[in-house]
C-alpha positions in Angstrom: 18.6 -10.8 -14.4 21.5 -12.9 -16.5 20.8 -15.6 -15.0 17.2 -15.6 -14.1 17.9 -16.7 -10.2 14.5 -18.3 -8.9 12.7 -15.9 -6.6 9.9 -16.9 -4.4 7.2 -14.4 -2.7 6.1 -14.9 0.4 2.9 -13.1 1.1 -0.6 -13.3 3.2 -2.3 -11.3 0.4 -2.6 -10.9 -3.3 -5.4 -9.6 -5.3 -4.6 -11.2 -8.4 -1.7 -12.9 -10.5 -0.8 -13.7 -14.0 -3.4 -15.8 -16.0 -0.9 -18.1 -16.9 0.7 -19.0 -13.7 -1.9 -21.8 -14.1 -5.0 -22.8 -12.6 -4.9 -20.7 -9.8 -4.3 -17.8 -11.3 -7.9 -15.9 -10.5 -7.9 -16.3 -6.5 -8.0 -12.7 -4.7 -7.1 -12.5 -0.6 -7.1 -9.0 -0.1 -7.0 -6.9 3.3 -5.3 -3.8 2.7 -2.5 -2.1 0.1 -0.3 -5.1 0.7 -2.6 -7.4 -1.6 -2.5 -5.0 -4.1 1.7 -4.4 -3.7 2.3 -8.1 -4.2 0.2 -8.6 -7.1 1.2 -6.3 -9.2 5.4 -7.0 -8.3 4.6 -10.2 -9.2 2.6 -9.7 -12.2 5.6 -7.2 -13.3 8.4 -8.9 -12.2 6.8 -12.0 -14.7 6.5 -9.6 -17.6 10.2 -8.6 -17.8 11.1 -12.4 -17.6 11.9 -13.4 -14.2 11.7 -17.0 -12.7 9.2 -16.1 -9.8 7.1 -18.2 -7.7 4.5 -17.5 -4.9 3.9 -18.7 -1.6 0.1 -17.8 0.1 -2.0 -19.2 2.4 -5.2 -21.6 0.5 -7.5 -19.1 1.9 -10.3 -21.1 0.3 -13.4 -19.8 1.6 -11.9 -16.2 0.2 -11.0 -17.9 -2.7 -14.4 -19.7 -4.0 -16.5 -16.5 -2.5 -14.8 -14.0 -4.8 -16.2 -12.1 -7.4 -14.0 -12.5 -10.4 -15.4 -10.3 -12.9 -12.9 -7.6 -11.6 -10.1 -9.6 -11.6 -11.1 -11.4 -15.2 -11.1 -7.6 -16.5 -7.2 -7.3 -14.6 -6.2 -10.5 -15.7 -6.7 -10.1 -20.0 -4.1 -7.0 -19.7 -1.6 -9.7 -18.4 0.0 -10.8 -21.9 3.4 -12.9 -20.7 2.9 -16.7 -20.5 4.4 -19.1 -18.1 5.7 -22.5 -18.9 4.9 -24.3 -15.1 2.6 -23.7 -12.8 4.2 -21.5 -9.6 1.5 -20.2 -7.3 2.2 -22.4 -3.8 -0.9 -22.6 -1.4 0.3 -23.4 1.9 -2.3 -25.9 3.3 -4.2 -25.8 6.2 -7.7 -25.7 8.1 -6.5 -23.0 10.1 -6.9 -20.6 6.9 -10.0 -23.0 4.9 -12.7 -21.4 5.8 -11.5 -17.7 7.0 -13.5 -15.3 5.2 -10.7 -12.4 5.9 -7.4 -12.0 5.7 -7.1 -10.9 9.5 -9.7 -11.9 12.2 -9.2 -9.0 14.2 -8.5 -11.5 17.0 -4.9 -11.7 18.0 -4.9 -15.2 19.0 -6.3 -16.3 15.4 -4.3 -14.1 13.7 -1.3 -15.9 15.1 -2.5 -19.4 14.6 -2.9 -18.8 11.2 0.5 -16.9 10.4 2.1 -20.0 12.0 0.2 -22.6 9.9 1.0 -20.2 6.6 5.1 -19.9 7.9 5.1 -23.7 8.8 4.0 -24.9 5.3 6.3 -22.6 3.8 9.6 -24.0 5.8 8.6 -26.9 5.8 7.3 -27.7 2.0 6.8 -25.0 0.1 11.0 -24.2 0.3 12.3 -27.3 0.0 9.8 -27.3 -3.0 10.7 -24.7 -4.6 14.4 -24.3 -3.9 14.4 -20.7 -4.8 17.9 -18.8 -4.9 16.3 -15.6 -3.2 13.6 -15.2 -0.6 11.4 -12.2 -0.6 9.2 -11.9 3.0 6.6 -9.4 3.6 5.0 -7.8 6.9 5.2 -9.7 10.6 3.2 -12.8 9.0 5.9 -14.1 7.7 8.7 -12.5 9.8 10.1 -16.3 11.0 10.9 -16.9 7.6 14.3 -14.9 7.3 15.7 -16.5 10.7 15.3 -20.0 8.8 17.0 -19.0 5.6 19.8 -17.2 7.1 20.3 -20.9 8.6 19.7 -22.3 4.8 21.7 -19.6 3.6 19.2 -18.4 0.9 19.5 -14.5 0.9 16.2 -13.3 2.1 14.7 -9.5 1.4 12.1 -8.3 4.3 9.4 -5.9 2.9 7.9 -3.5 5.9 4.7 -2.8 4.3 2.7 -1.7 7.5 4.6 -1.3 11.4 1.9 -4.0 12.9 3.3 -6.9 14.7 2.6 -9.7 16.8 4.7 -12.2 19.2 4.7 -15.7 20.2 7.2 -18.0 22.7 9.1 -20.5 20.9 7.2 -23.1 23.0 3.9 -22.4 20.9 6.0 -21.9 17.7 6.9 -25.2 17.9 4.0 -26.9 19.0 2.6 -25.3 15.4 5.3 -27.8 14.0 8.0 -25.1 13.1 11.4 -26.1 14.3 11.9 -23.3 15.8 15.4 -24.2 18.1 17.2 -25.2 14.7 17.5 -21.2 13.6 16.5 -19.6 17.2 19.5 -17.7 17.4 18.8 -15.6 14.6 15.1 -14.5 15.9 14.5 -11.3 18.2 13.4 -12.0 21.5 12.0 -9.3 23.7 14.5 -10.1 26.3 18.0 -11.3 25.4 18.5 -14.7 25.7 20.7 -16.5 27.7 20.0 -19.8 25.6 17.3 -21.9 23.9 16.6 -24.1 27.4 16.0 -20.4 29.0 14.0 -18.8 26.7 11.5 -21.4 25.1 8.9 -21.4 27.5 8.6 -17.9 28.5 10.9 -15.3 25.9 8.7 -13.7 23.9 9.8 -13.8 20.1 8.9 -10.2 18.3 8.0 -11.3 14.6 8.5 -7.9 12.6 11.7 -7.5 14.5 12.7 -10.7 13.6 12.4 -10.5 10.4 13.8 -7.6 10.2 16.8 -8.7 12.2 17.8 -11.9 10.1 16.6 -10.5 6.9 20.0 -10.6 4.5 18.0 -6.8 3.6 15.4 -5.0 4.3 13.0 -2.3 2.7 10.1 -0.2 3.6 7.6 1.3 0.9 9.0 4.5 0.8 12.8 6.3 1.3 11.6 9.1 3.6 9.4 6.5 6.0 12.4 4.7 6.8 14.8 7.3 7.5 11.9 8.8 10.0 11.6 5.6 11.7 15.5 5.5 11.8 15.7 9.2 12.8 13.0 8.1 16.1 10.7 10.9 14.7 7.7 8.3 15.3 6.2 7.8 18.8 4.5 4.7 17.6 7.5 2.8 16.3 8.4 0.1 19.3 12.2 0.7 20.0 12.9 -2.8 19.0 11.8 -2.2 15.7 13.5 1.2 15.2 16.8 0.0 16.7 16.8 -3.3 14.1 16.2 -1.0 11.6 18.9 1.6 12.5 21.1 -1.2 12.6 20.4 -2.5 8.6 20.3 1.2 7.8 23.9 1.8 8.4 25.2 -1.2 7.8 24.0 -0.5 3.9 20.9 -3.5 4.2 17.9 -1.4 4.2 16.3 0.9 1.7 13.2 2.6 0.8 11.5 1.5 -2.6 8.2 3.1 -3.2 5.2 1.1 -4.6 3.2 2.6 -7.6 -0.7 2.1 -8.3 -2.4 -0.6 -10.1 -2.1 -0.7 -14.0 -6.4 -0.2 -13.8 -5.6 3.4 -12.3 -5.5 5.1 -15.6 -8.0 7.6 -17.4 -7.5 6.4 -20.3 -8.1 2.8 -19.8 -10.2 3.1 -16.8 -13.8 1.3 -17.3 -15.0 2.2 -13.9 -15.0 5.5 -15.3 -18.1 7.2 -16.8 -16.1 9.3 -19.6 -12.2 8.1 -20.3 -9.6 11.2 -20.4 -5.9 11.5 -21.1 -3.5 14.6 -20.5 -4.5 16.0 -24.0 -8.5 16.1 -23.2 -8.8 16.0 -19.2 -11.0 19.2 -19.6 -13.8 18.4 -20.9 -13.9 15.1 -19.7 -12.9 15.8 -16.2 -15.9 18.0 -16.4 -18.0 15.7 -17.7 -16.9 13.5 -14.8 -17.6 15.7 -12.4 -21.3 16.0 -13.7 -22.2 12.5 -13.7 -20.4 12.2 -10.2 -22.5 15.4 -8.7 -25.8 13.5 -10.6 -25.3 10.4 -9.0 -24.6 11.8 -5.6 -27.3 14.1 -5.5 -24.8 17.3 -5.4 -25.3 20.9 -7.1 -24.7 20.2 -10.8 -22.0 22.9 -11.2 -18.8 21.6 -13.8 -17.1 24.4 -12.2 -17.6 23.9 -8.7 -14.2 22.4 -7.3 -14.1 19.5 -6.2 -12.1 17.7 -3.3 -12.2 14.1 -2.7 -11.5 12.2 0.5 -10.2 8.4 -0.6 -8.4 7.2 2.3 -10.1 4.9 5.2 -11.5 7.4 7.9 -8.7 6.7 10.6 -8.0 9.8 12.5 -5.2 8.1 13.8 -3.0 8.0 11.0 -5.0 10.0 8.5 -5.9 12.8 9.4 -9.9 12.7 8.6 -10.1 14.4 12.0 -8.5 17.5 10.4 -10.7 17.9 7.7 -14.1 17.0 10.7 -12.7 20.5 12.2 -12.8 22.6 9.2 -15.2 21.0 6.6 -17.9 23.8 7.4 -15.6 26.7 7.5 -14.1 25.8 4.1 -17.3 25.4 2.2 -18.2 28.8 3.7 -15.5 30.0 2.5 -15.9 29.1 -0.8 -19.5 29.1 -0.7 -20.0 31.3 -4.1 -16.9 29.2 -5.7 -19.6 26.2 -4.8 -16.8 24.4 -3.5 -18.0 20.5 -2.8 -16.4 17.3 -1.1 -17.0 13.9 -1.8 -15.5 11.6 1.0 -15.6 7.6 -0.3 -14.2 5.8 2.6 -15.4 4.0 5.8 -13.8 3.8 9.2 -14.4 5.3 12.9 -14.9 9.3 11.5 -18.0 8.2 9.0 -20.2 9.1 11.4 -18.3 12.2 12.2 -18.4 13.8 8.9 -22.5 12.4 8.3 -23.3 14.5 11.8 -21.6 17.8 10.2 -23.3 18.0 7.1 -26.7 16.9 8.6 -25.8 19.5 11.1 -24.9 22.3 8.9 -27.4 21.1 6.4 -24.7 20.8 3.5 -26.4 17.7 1.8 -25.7 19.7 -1.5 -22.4 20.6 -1.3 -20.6 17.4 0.7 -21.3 13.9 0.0 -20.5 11.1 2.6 -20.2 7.9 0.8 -19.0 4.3 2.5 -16.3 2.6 0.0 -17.4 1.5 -3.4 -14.6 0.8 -5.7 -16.4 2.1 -8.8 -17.8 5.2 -6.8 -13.9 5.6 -5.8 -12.5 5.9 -9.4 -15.0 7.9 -10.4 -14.5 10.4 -7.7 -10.7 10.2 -8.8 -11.9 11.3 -12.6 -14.3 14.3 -11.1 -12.2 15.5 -8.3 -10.0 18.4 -8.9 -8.0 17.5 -5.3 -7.4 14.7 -3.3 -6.9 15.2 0.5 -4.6 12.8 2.0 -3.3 14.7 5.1 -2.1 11.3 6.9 0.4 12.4 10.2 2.3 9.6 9.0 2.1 7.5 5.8 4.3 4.3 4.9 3.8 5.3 1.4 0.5 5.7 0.1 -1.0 5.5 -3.5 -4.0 8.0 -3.4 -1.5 11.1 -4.0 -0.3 9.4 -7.3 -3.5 7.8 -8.4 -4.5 11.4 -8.1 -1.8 12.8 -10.3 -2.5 10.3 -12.9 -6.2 11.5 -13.1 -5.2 14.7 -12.9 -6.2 15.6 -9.3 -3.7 17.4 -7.3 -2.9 15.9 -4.4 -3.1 18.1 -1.0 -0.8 16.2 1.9 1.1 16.3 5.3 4.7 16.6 4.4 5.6 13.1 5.4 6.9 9.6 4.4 5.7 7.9 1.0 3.9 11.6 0.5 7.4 13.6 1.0 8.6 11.1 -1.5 6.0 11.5 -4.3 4.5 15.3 -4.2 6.3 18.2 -4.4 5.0 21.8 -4.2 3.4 23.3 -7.2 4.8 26.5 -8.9 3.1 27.0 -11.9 5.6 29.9 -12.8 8.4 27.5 -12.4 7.0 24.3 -13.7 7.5 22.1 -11.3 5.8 20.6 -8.7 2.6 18.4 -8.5 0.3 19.2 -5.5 0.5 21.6 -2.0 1.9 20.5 1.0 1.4 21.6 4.5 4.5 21.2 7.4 2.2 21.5 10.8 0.2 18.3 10.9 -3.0 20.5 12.5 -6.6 21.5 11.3 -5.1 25.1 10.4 -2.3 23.5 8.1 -4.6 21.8 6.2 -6.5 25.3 5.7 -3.9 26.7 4.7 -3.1 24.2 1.9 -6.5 24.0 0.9 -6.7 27.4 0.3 -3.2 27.3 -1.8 -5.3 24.5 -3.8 -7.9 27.1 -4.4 -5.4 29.9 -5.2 -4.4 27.5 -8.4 -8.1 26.6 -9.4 -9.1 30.7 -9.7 -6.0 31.1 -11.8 -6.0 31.9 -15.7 -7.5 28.7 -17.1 -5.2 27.9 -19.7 -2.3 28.0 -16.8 -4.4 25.4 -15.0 -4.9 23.4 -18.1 -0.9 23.5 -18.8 -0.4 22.3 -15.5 -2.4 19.4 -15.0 -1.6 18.2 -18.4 2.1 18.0 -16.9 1.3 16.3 -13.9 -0.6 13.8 -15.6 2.0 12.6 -18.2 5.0 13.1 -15.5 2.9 10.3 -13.4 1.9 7.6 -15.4 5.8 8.1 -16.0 7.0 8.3 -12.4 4.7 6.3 -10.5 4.2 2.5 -12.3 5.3 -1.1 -11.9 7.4 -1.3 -14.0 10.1 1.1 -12.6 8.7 -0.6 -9.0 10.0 -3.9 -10.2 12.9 -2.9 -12.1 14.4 -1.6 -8.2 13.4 -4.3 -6.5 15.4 -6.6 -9.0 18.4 -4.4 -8.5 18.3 -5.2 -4.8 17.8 -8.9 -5.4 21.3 -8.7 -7.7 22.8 -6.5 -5.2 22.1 -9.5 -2.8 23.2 -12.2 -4.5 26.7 -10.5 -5.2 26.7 -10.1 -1.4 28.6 -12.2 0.6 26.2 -14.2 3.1 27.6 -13.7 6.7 25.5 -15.3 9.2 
């Protein structure tokens, strides 16, 4: 930007930031793909020069009990330096001595997004006095109300649908003051007035922020237009009709996140052998050796090899898809010695353990909890990734699996309609197989297309992945991530602010 406007970041998580932002540059509070979004926005939005600052909650028992021999290893590829320190804990015992993110307990959960939003109104602004406000997910959905008050243009980032609701009475008691911008919140009822509502009005806080935000975004272009569209049961009218409203009014858009800089084959050190697009043969075989090794699989380089990275949630991801036909596909395939690797916890784990003990596939399907270095790994072995989520915000296993040069195999939805395209190796184009009915069949089917690819001619496979792998690293990276959101920040500024 010309005139390198002051941004500040408002976020619950980061995983890391830039070493020089100052002392506090190595804390880490991470809970989900959010963390991992903010840091590395911010981390690119300081290497192409812009004044950015960050607001988080002094999560300090998070803080002092991380490991930081990840992040160091993160932290040396950061080259910019900063003249002033900018990272802006927001102080308070509320968040000391959490040792999550999210408690998993409403109440708390609240508590402490009003403690993070009160220290950031009431200090960490004023503080700061940035020229654009950039809000993400319903922790910090109060924020936008106050700065359409202050005037400050404000960008609200939808990272995940979750949301959570308070009364103004208990907002205030938390020391916001709430009645000087309560206009500009969305109340679950419409309000009459402030006298009427405070006690017993129930304030929505993804809404809200949605709702005062100057814009708004979600993680990918297709995910918004579905929620606008109503093709999502889930989506709480509220929600949809706030967004419909930005949507076409020209306020909200759909900017897709990319993987962390660390998700590279070249660079990788949690992976046994580094590969680019040039040699991915013999090193993806390679990989796939040591990964079999370690997990006790059939040592076969050329068995092929699908990998599960996604938490087992079969409400949104499908696992429950893969439970149904996990036994019928390795018969299938059985002389092909086709094995899956799952990496991943959540509710299905248990599932998928009782089908290979069952079947007695210990040698050809391994059922791992997450590990982060047994993750990229599986990423260099695999030949496909299965990500057949019935609805996906965005997602960054399908292009971390490009870049390693495993095709992706997906429900054609959201962030994944957005980032993987059918593969025609005749044509030249595409990057992975999609399937349109979201059912245990559909994914057969596209599993079996993913199997049509790996029995053809070798050097046509070779060809192919070398593609995909260089038209990813090009397509899918923070860089071009940052370079649209600071678009949007100088489309907002050039805005006229109508409260």
């Amino acid at each position: 930007m010309a005139q390198k406007p002051r941004i500040l970041i408002v976020t619950p998580e980061v995983t890391y930031l830039p070493e020089d932002m100052g002392t506090r540059s190595n804390y880490s509070a991470k809970a989900g793909g959010l963390a991992d979004v903010s840091a590395a926005l911010i981390s690119a939005l300081f290497d192409l020069g812009c004044d950015v600052h960050v607001a988080l909650p002094d999560y300090r028992s998070i803080f002092d009990g991380a490991t930081t021999k990840t992040h160091s290893r993160e932290l040396a590829k950061i080259r910019k330096r900063l003249d002033e320190e900018r990272i802006h804990l927001a102080a308070d015992r509320a968040f000391y001595y959490l040792n999550n993110v999210y408690s998993g307990y409403s109440d708390m959960d609240l508590k402490v997004s009003l403690a993070f939003q009160r220290e950031v109104i009431n200090n960490i602004i004023p503080r700061v006095e940035p020229d654009i406000i950039h809000c993400n997910d319903w922790m910090t959905g109060l924020i936008p109300a106050m700065s359409r008050k202050m005037e400050i243009p404000c960008l609200f980032t939808i990272h995940n649908i979750h949301t959570m609701t308070s009364t103004l009475a208990e907002i205030e008691d938390r020391g916001i003051d709430a009645a000087s911008f309560w206009q500009w919140l969305y109340f679950k009822t419409p309000p009459e007035n402030y006298e009427e509502s405070r006690a017993w009005n129930r304030v929505d806080f993804l809404s809200s922020g949605v709702f005062a935000a100057h814009y708004v975004n979600t993680v990918s272009p297709t995910f918004l237009k579905e929620i606008v569209e109503d093709r999502h049961s889930f989506v709480e009218p509220c929600l949809k009709n706030e967004l419909s409203n930005k949507y076409y009014s020209g306020c909200a858009t759909g900017i897709l996140n990319a993987p962390e800089p660390e998700f590279n084959p070249a660079v990788d050190d949690l992976v046994r052998y580094n590969y680019g697009p040039k040699n991915h043969k013999p090193f993806k075989a390679a990989n796939k050796a040591y990964l079999q090794k370690i997990l006790d699989l059939e040592e076969n380089e050329n068995a092929p090899l699908f990998f599960w990275p996604s938490r087992l949630d079969p409400v949104q991801k499908g696992c429950q898809l893969l439970a149904d036909i996990m036994y019928q596909m390795v018969d299938r395939y059985w002389d092909q010695g086709l094995q899956i690797v799952s990496v991943a916890s959540g509710a299905y784990e248990k599932y998928f353990h009782e089908i290979v003990r069952f079947h007695g596939l210990g040698r050809r399907v391994s059922i791992c909890g997450f590990n982060e270095g047994l993750s990229h790994q599986a990423f260099a072995a695999a030949d496909f990734v299965l990500m057949p989520s019935a609805f996906e915000p965005c997602g960054l296993p399908q292009m971390i699996g490009g870049i390693y040069g495993s095709l992706p195999i997906v429900f054609d939805t959201g962030g994944l309609h957005d980032t993987v395209t059918q593969l025609d190796p005749a044509a030249d184009t595409g990057n992975g197989f999609l399937f349109n009915v979201h059912d245990a069949q559909g994914l057969f089917w596209a599993m079996d297309r993913a199997m049509d690819f790996y029995m053809m001619d070798e050097q046509i496979r070779e060809h192919q992945i070398h593609r995909i792998m260089i038209d990813s690293v090009l397509r899918f990276n923070h860089s071009r991530c940052a370079e649209l959101y600071i678009n949007l920040y100088e489309k907002m500024l050039q805005r006229p602010f109508l409260v």
